[in-house]
MARMI-743812 format. One line per field, with one value per residue: residue number from 1; residue in three letters; x, y, z of N, C-alpha, C in turn. Coordinates in Angstrom, 2 decimals. Layout:
BEGIN
pos: (NUM_...)
code: (ala_...)
n.px: (X_...)
n.py: (Y_...)
n.pz: (Z_...)
ca.px: (X_...)
ca.py: (Y_...)
ca.pz: (Z_...)
c.px: (X_...)
c.py: (Y_...)
c.pz: (Z_...)
END
This chain:
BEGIN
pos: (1_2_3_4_5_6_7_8_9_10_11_12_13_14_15_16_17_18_19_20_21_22_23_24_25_26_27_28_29_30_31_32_33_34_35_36_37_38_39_40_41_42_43_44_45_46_47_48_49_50_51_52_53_54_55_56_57_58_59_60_61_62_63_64_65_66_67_68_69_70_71_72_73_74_75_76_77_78_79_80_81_82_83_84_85_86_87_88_89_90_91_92_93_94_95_96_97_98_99_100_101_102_103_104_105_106_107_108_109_110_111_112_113_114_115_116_117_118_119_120_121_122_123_124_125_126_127_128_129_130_131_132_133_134_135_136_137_138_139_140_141_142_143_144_145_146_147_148_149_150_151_152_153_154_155_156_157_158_159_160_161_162_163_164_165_166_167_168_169_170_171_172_173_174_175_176_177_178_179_180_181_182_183_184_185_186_187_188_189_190_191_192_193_194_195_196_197_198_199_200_201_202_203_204_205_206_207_208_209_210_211)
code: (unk_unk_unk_unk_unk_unk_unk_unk_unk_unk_unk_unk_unk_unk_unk_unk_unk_unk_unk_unk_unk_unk_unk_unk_unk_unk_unk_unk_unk_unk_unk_unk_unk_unk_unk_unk_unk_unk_unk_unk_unk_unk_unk_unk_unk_unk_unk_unk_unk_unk_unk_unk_unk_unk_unk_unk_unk_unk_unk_unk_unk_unk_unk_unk_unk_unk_unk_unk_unk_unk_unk_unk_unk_unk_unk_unk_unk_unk_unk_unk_unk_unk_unk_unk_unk_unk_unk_unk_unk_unk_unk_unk_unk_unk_unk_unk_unk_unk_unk_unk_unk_unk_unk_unk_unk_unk_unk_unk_unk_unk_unk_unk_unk_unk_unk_unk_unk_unk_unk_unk_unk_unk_unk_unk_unk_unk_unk_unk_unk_unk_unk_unk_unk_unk_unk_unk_unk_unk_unk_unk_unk_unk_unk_unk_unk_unk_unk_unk_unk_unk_unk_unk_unk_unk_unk_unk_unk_unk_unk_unk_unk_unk_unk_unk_unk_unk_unk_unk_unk_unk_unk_unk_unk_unk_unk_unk_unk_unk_unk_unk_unk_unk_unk_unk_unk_unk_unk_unk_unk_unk_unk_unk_unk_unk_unk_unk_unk_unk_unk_unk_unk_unk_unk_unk_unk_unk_unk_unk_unk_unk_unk)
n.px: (90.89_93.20_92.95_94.38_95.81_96.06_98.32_100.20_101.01_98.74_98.27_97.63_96.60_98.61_100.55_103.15_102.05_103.44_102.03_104.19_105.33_107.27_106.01_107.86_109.53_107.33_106.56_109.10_109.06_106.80_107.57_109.68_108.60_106.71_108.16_109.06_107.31_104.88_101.92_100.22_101.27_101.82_100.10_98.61_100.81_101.70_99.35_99.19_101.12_100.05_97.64_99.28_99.76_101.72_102.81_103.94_103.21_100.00_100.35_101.25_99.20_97.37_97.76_97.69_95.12_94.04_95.03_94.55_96.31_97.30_94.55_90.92_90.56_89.77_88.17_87.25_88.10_91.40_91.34_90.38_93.19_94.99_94.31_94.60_97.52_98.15_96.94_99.14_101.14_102.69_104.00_103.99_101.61_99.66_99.80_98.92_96.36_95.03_95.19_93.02_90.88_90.94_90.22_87.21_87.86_86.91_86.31_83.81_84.34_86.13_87.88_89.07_89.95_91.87_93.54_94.88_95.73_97.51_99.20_100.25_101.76_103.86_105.06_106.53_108.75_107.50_107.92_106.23_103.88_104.47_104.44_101.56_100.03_101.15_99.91_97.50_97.31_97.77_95.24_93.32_91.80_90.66_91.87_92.54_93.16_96.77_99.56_102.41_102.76_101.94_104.30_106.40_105.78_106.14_108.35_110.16_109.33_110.25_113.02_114.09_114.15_111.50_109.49_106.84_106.61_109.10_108.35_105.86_106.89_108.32_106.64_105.40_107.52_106.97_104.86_104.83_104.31_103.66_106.50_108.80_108.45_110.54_112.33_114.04_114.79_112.34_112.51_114.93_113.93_111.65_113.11_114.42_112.22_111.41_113.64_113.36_111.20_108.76_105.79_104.10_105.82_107.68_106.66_105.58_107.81_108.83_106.83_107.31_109.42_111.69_114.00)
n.py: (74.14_76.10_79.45_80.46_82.81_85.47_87.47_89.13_87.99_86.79_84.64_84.53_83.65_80.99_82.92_84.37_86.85_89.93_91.93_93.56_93.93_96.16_98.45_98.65_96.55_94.49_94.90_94.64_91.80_91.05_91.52_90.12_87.20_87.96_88.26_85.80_84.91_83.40_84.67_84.38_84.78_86.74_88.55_89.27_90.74_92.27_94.15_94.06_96.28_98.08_98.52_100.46_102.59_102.40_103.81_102.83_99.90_100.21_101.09_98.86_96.67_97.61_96.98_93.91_93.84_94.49_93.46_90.50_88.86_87.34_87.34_87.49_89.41_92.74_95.68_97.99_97.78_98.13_100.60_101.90_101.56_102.57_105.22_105.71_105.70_107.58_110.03_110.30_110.92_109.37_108.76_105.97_105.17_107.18_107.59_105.10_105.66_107.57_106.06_104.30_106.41_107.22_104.87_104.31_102.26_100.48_102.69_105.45_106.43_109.59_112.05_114.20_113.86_112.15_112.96_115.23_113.68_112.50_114.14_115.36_113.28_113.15_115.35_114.76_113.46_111.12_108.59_106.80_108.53_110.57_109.99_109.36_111.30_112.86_111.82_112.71_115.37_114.93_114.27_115.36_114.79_115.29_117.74_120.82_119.94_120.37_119.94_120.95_120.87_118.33_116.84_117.73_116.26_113.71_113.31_113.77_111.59_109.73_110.35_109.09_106.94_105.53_103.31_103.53_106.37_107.00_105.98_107.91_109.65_109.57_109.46_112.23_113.14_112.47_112.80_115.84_116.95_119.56_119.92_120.61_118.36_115.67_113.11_112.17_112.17_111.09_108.46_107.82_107.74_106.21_103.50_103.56_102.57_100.32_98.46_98.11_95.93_97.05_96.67_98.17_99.98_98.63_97.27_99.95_100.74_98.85_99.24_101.38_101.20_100.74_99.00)
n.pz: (155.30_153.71_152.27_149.07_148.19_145.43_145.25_143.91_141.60_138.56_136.39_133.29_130.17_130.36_130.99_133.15_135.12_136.60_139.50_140.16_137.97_135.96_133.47_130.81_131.52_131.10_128.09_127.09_127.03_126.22_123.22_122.70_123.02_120.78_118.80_118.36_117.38_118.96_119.92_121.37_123.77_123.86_123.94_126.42_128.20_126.11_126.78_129.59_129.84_128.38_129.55_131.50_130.99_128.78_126.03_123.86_123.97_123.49_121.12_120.36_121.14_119.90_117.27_117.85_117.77_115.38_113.48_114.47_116.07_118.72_119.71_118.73_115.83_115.96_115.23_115.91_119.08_118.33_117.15_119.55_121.04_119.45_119.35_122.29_122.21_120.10_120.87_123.00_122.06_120.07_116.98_115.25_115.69_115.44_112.41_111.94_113.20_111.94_109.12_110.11_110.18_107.37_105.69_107.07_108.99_111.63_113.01_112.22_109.08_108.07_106.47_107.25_110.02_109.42_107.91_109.78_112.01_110.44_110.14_112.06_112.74_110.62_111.23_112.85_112.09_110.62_108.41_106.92_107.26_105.75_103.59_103.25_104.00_101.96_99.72_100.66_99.99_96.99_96.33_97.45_99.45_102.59_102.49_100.38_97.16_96.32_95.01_94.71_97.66_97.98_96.87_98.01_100.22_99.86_99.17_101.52_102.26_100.39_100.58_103.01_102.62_102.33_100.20_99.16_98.84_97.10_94.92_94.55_94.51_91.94_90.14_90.42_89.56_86.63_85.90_86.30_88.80_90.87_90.48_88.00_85.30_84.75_83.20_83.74_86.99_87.51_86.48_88.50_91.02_90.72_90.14_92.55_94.35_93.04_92.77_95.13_96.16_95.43_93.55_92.09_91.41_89.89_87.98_86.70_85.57_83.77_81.55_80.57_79.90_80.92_81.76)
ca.px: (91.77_93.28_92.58_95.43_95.46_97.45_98.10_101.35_100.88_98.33_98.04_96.96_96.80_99.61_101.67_102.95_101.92_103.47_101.60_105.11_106.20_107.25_105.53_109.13_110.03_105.98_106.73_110.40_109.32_105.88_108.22_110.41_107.34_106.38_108.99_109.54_105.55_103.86_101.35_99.19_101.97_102.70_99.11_98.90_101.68_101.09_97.82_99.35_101.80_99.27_97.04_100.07_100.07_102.85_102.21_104.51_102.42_99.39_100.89_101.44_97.86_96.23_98.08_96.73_93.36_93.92_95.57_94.52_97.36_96.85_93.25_90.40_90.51_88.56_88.41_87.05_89.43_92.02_91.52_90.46_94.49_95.91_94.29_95.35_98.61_98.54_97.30_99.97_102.20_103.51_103.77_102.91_99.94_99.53_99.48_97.87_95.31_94.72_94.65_91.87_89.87_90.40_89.46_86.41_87.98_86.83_85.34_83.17_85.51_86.75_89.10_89.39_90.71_92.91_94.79_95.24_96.33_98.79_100.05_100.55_102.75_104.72_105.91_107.58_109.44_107.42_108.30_105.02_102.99_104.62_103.69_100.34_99.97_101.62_98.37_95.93_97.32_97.14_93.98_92.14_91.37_90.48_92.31_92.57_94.70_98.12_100.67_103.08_103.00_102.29_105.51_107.37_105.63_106.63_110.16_110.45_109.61_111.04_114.59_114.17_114.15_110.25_109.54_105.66_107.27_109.66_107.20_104.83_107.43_108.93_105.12_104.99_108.45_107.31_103.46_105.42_102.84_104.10_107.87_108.94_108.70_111.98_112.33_115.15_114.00_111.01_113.47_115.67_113.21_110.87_113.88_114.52_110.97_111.47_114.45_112.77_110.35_107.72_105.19_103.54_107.15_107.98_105.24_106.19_109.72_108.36_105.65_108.32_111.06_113.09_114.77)
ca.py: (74.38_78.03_80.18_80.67_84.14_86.03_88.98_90.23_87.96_85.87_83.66_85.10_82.69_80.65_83.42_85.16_88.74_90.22_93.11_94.51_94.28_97.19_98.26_98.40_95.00_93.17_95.42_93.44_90.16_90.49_91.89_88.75_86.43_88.01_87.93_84.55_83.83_83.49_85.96_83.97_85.28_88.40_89.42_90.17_91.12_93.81_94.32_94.36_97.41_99.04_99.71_100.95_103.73_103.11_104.38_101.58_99.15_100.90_100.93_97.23_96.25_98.21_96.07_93.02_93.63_95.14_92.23_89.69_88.22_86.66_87.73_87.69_91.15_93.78_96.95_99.26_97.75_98.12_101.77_102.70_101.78_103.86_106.59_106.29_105.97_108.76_111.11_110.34_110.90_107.93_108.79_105.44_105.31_108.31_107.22_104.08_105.98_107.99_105.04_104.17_107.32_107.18_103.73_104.02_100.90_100.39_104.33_106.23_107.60_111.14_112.11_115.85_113.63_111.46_114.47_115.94_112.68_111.98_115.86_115.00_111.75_113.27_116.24_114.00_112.64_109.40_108.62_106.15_109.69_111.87_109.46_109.73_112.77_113.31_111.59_113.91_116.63_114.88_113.52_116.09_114.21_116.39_118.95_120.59_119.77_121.00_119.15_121.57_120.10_116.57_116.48_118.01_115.36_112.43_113.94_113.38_110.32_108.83_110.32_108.33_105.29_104.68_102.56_104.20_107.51_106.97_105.45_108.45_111.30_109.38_110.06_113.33_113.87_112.11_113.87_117.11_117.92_120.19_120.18_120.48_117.22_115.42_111.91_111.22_112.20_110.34_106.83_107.57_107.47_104.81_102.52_102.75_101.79_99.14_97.67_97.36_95.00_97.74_96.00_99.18_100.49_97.80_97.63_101.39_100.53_97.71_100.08_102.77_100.33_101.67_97.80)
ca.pz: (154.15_154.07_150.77_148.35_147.46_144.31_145.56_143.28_140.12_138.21_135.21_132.48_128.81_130.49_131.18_134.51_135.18_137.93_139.37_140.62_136.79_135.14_131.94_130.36_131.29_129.97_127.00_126.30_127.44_124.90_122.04_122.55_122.55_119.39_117.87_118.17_116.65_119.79_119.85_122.28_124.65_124.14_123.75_128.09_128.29_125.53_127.58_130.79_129.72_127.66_130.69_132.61_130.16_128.16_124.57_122.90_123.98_123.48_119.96_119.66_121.49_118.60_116.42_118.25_117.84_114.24_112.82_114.90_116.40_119.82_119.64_117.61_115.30_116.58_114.86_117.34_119.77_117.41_117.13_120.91_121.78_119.00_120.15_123.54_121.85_119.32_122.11_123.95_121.13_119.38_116.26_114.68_116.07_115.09_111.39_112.27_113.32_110.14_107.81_110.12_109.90_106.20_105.44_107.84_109.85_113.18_113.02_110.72_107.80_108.48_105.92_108.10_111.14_109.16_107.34_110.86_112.47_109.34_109.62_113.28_113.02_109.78_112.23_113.84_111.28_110.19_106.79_106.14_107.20_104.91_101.69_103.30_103.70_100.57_98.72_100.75_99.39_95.79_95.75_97.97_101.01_103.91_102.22_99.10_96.10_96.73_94.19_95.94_99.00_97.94_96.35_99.36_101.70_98.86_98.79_102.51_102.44_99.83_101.33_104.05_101.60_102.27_98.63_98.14_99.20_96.48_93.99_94.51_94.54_90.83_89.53_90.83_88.54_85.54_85.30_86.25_89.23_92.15_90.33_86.84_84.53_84.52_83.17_84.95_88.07_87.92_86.71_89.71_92.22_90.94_89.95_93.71_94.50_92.37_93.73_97.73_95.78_94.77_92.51_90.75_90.49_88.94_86.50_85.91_85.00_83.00_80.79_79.96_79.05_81.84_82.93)
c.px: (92.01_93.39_93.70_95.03_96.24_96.92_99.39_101.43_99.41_98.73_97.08_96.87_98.27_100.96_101.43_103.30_101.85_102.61_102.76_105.94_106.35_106.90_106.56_109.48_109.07_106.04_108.00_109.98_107.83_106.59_109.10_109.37_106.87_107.32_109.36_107.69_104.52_103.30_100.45_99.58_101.76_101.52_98.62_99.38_101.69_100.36_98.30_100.09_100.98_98.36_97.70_100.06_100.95_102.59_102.92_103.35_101.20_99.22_100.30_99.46_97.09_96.67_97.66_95.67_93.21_94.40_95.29_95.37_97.14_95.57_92.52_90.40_89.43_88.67_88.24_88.01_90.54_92.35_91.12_92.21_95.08_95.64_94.77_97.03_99.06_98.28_98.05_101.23_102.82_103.08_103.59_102.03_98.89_98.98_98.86_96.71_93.94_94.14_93.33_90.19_89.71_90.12_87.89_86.58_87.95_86.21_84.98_84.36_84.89_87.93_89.83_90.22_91.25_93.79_95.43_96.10_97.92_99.67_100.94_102.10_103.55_105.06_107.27_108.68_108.78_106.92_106.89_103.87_103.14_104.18_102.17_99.58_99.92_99.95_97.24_95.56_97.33_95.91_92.87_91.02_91.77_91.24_92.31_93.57_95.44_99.30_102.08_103.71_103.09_103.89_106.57_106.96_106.45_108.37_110.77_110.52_109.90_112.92_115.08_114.21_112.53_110.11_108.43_106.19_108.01_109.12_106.36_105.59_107.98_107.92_105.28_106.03_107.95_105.72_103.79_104.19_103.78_105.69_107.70_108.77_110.34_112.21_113.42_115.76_113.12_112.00_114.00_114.74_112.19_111.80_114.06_113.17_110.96_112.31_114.22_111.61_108.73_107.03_104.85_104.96_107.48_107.69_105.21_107.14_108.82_107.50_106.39_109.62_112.05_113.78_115.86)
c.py: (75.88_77.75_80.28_82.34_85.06_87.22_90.17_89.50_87.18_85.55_83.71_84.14_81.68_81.40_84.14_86.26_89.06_91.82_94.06_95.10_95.46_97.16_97.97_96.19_94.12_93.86_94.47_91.95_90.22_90.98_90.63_87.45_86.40_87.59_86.66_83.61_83.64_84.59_85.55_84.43_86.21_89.17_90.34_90.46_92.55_94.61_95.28_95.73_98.34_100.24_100.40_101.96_103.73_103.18_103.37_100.60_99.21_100.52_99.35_96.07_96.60_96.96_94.80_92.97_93.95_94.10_90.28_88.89_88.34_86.76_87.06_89.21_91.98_94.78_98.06_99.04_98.29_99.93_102.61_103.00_102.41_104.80_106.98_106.79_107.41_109.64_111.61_110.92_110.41_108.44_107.86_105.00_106.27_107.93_105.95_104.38_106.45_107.20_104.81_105.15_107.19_106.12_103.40_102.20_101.18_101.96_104.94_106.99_108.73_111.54_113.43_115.24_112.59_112.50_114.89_114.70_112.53_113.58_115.65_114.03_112.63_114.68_115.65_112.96_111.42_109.56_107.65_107.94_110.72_111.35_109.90_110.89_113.88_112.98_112.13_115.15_116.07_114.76_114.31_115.83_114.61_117.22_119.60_120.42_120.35_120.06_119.80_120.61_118.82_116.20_116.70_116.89_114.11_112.34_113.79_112.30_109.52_109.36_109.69_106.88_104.45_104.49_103.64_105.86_108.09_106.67_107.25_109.82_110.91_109.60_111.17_114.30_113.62_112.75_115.48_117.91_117.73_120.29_120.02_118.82_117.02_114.04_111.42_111.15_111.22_108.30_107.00_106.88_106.08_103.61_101.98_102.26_100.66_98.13_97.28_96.80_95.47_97.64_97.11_99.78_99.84_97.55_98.81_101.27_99.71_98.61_100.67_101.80_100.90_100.41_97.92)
c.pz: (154.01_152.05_149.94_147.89_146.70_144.35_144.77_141.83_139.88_136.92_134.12_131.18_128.94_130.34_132.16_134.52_136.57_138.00_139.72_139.15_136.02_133.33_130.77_130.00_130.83_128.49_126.07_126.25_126.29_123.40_121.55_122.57_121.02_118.34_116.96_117.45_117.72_120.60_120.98_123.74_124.36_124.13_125.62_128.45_127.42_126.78_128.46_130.99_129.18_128.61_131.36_132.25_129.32_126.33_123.71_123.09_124.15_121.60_119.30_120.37_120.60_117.60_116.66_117.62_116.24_113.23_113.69_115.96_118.41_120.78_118.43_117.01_115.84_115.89_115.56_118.65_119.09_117.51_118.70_122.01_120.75_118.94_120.60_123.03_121.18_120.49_122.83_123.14_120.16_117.68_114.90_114.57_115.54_113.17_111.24_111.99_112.31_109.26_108.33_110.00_108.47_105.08_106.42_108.67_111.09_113.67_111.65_110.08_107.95_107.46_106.65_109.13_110.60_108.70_108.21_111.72_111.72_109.42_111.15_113.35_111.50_110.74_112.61_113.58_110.19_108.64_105.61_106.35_106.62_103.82_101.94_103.13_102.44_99.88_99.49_100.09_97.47_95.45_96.68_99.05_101.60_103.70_101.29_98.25_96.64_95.88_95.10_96.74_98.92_97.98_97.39_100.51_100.90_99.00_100.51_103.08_101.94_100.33_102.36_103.59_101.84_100.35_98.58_97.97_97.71_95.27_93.61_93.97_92.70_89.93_89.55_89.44_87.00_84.99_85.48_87.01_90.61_91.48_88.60_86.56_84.22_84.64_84.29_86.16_88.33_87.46_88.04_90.71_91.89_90.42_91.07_94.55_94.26_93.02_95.26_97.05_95.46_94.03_91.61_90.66_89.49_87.81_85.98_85.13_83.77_81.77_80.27_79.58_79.46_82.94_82.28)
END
């Protein structure tokens, strides 16, 4: 009886992984898996691109393991691929990463290497790492106070239409910290919080009799 031998794909969770496949193309074909709910797919396929190096899927393998989804959750998994990722660049990995330094998930809490992570990924635009950011500099995690700056990170990212962004920067107007006090400043912005389905906006609006 001669051997069978898989020498360019195998069979991974009932799905076929070529070894000639480009990380690109197991990157589309597990994004379209997911998409569609099956995570049981798209999880080697993640995988299979992740090891190739490519920092998207690097990205979305953290997310795997971090949410579960065609895994069991891992937390230290979870955070060993948004490393690789943030290292590489990705800047939401990058803030990924952060939340996990400063929730001690999956690594000992660091609020010094979440600040730096979150300063990292809001460089680069990302509008969830400037709210973040924004509340390091309020609340004095891994850095010190700075209302200032909060308000300039809040203000970046609520222009980008992030809701907490917008939520945080309509506080910032209505306690009059890092910018003058200006009610109707602080309605604008947490009205539009409110409206992208913002619960404590909402409950702001609601308290001040601003429906």
């Amino acid at each position: 009886m001669k051997k069978v031998i898989l020498t360019t794909a195998a069979l991974v969770g009932g799905v076929l992984l070529s070894a000639c496949q480009s990380p690109d193309v197991a990157l589309a074909e597990a994004a379209s898996y997911a998409a569609a709910g099956n995570h049981a797919a798209a999880f080697p396929l993640y995988r299979q691109a992740a090891e190739a190096g490519s920092p998207e899927a690097q990205l979305a393998l953290g997310k795997c393991y971090d949410f579960g989804r065609g895994v069991t959750a891992n937390p230290a998994e979870a955070v060993r691929w948004y490393t690789r990722a943030a290292e590489a660049g990705n800047a939401d990995a990058q803030d990924n990463l952060a939340t996990c330094y400063a929730e001690g998930y999956g690594v000992p809490k660091d609020l010094a290497k979440a600040f730096r992570w979150y300063s990292a990924s809001a460089a680069q635009g990302n509008a969830f790492a400037y709210n973040n950011l924004g509340l390091c500099y309020r609340n004095g995690e891994g850095v010190a106070v700075d209302h200032s700056k909060a308000t300039e990170c809040f203000m970046q990212s609520a222009m980008q239409g992030n809701a907490n962004g917008q939520y945080n920067l309509g506080r910032s107007y209505f306690h009059g910290l890092g910018v003058p006090a200006d009610m109707d400043e602080a309605r604008l912005w947490i009205s539009r919080a409110a409206a992208q389905g913002h619960q404590n906006a909402a409950a702001f609006m609601k308290d001040n009799n601003w429906e």
